[in-house]
C-alpha positions as CSV (number, residue, x, y, z in Angstrom):
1,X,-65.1,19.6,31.5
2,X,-66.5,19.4,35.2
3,X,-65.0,15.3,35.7
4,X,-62.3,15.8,39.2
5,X,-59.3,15.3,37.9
6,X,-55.5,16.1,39.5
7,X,-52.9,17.1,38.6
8,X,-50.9,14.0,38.7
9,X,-53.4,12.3,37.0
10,X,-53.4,14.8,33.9
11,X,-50.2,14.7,33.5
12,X,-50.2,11.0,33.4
13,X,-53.1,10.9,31.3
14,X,-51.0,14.0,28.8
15,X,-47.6,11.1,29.0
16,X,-49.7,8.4,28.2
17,X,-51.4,10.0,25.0
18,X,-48.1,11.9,23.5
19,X,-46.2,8.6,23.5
20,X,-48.9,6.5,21.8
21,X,-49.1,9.5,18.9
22,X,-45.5,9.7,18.9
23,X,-44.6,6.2,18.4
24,X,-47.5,4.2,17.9
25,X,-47.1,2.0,21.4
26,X,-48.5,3.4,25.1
27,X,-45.0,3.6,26.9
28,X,-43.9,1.0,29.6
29,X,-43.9,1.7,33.2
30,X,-40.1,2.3,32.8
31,X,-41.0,5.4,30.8
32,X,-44.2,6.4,32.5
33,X,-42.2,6.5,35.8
34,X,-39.4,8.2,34.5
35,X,-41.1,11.3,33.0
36,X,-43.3,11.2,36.3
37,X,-40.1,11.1,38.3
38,X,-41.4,8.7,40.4
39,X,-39.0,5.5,42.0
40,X,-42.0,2.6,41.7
41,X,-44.1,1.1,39.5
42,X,-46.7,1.1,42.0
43,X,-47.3,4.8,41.9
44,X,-47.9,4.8,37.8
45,X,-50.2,1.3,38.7
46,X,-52.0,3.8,41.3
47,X,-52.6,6.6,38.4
48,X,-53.6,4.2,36.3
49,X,-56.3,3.1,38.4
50,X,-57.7,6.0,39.1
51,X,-57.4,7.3,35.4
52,X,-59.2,3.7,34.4
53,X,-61.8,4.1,37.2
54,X,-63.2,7.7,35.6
55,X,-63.6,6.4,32.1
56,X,-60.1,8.2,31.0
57,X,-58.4,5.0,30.0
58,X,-58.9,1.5,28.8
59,X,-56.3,-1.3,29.8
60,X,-56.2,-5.0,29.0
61,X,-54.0,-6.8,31.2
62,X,-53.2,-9.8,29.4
63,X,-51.9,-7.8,26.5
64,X,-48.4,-6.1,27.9
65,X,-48.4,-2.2,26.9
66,X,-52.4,-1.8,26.1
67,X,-53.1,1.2,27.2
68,X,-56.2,3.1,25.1
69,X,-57.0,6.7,25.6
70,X,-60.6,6.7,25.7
71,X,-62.9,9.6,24.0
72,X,-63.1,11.5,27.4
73,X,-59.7,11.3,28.4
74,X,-58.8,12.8,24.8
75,X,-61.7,15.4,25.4
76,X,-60.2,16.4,29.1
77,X,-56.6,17.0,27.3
78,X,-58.4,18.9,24.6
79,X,-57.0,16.4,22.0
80,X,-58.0,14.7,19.3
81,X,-59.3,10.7,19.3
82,X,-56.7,8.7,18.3
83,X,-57.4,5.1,16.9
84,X,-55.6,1.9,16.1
85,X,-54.8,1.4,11.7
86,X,-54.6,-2.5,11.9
87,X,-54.2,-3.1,8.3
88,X,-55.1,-4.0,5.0
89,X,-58.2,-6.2,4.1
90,X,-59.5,-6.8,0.8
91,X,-62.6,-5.7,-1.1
92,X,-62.2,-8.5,-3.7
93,X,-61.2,-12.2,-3.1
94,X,-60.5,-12.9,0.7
95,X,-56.6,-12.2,1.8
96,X,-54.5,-12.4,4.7
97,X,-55.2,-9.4,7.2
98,X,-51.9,-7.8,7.6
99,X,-51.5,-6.5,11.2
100,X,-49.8,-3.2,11.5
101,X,-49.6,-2.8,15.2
102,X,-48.4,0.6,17.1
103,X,-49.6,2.7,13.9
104,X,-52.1,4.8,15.6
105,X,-54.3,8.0,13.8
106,X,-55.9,11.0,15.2
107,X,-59.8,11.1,14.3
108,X,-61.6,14.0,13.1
109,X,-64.1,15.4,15.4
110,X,-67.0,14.2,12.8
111,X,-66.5,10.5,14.0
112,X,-65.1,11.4,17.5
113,X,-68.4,10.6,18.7
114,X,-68.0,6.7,18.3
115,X,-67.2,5.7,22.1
116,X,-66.8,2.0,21.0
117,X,-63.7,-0.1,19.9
118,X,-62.7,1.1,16.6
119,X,-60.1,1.0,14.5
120,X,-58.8,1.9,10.5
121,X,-58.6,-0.8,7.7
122,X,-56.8,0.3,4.3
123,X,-59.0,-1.4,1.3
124,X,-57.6,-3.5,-1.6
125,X,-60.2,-4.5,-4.4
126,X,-62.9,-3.0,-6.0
127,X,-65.7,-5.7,-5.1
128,X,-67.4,-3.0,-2.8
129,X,-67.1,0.3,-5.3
130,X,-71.1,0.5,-5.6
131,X,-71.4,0.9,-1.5
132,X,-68.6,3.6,-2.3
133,X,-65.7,1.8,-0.9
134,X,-63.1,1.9,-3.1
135,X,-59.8,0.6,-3.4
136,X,-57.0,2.2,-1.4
137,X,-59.9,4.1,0.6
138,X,-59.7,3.9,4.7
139,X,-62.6,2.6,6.4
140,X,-63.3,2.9,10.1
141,X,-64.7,-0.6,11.7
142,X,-66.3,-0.6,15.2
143,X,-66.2,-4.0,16.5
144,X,-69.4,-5.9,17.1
145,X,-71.0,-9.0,18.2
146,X,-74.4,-8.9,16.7
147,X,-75.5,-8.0,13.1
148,X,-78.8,-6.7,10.9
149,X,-79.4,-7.8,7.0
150,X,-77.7,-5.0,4.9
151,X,-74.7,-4.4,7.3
152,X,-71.2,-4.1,5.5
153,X,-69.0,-6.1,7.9
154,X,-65.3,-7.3,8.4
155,X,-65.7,-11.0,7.9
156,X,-62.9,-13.8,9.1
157,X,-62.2,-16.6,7.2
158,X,-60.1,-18.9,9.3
159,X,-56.9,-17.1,8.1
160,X,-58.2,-14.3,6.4
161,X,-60.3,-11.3,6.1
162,X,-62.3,-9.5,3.6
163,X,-65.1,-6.4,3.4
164,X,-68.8,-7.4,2.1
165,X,-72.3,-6.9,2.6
166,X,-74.0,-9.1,5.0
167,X,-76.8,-10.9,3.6
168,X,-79.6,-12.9,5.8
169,X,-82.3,-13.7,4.2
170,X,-85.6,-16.6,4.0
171,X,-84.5,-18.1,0.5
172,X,-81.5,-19.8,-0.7
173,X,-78.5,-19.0,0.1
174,X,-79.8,-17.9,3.0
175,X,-77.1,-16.2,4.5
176,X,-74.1,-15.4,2.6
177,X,-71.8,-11.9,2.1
178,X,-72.3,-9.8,-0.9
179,X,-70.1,-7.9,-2.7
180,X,-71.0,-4.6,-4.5
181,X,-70.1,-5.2,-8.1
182,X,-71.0,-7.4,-10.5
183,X,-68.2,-9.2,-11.4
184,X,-67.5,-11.1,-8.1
185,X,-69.7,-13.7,-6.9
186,X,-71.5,-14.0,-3.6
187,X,-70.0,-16.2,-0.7
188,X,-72.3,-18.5,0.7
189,X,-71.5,-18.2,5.0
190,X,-69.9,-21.0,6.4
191,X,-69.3,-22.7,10.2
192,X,-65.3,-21.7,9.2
193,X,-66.8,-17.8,8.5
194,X,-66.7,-15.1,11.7
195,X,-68.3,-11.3,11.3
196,X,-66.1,-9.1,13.4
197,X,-67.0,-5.9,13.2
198,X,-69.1,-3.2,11.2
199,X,-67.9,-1.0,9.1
200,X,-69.4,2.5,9.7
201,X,-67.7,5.1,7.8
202,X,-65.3,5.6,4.6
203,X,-62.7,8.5,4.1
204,X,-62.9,10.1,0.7
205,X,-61.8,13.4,-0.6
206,X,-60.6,14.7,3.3
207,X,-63.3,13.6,4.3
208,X,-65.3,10.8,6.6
209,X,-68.8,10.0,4.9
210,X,-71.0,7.0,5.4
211,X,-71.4,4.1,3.7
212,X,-73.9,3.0,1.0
């Protein structure tokens, strides 16, 4: 990796990612400063800068604590990705999304290559076993804001959340999400409906593999 880094910054960057896979959460500037051994907050705010400003890092200031280790920052500490498990959804009726926040899992250098916002959803149903999404399997979602015909998306509605088939087409219904077995019924989209993201890959048997 030829991307200038120093020292100071690595072993910010090294901090930063041990912390998150340790306990789920990026640590607060109490912590970062004290295994830096540094007296202000505006020395870690200084690294943190420059670790944002190369493409190492990811921060959201309105959320406190949201520090992401991107792809190359993981690649520069020779680690592996690590990416946000949010939940469960369903794969039957609609249910509540259950948040799980600060459980965070390594990715496997066959989906590493997805740079985007993702994160892991554990299924419950059947209603998508013919796209080979079963129930209990993990599926990785990359967040999105547009969407083809034929894509299996996270949809919101209001509350809740569930895993279908997207479905646009020039005859009634229209549009509408599709599960993949027979004995649940399409749902027709509504104003009250939201796609969120995409879901790209399924983990089966060890394995990531792509959907149907």
């Amino acid at each position: 990796m030829s991307l200038a880094i120093t020292k100071r910054q690595k072993e910010l960057l090294s901090i930063i990612y041990r912390y998150i896979e340790k306990t789920g959460y990026p640590p607060t500037f109490e912590k970062m400063r004290e295994q830096l051994n540094v007296s202000s907050n505006q020395s870690v705010l200084d690294l943190l800068v420059k670790l944002e400003e190369k493409g190492l890092i990811k921060r959201d200031e309105s959320f406190a604590r949201s520090i992401v280790v991107l792809p190359l920052g993981c690649e520069i500490l020779s680690k592996p990705q690590l990416t946000p498990f949010l939940g469960t959804t369903s794969a039957g009726a609609p249910l509540e999304a259950i948040e799980i926040s600060g459980d965070w899992q390594p990715l496997s250098s066959d989906v590493a290559k997805l740079q985007e916002d993702v994160f892991l959803l554990r299924i419950s149903g059947d209603s998508m076993m013919n796209a080979g999404i079963d129930d209990g399997d993990m599926v990785l979602v990359k967040s999105e804001k547009e969407f083809v015909s034929g894509d299996i998306v996270l949809a919101q509605i209001g509350d809740e959340a569930t895993i279908k088939r997207f479905m646009s087409e020039d005859k009634p219904p229209y549009v509408y999400l599709k599960p993949e077995n027979p004995k649940y019924e399409i749902i027709p989209f509504t104003d009250e409906m939201r796609l969120t993201g995409k879901v790209v890959s399924v983990f089966r048997e060890g394995s990531w593999r792509s959907v149907n």
